[in-house]
VOBA-1610 file (N, C-alpha, C; in pm, whole numbers, padded with zeros to 5 digits, always signed):
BEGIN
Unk-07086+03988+02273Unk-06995+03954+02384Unk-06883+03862+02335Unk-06969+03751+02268Unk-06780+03644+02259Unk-06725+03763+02118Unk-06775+03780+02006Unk-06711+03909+01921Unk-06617+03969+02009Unk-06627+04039+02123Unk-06513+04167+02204Unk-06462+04065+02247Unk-06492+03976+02308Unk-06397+03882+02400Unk-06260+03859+02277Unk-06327+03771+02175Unk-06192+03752+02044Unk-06136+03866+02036Unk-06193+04001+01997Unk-06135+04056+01940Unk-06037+04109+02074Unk-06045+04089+02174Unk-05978+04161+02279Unk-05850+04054+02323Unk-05876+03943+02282Unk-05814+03847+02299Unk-05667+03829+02178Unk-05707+03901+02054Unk-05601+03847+01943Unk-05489+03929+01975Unk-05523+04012+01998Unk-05356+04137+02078Unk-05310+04045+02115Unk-05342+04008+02195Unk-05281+03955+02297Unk-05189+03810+02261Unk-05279+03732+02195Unk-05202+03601+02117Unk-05071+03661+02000Unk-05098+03766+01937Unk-05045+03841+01819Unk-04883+03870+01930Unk-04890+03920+02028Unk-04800+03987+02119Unk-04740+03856+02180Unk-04809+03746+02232Unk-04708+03616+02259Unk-04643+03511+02146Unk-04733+03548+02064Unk-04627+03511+01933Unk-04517+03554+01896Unk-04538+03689+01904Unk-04432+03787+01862Unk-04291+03737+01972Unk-04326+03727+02111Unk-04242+03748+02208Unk-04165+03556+02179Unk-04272+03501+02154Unk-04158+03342+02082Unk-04103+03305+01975Unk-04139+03423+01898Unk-04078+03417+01765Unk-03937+03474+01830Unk-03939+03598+01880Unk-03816+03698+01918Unk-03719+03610+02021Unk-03765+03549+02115Unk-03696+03439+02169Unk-03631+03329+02077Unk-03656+03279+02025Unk-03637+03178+01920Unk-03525+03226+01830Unk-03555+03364+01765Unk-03432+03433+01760Unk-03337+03476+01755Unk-03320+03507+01890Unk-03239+03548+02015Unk-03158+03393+02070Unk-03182+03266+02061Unk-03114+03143+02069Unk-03080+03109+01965Unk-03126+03170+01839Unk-03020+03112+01727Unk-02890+03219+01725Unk-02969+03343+01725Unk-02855+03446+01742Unk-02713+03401+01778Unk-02756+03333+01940Unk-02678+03325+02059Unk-02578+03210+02037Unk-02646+03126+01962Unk-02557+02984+01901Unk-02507+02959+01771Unk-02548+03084+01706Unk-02458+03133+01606Unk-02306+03224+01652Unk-02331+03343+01762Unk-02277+03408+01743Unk-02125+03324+01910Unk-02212+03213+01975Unk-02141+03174+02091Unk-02029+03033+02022
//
């Protein structure tokens, strides 16, 4: 049970990382390119 729970759980951390890395980004982008 906690095994599936983690493993069901790291998508998910893997995918909000991803989405604050890409934000983070996206404001340098923006203050580079503004």
């Amino acid at each position: 049970m906690l095994g599936d729970l983690t493993t069901a759980e790291a998508p998910v951390r893997i995918v909000r990382e991803a989405f604050a890395f890409h934000g983070a980004l996206d404001i340098l982008v923006c203050n580079a390119g503004g």
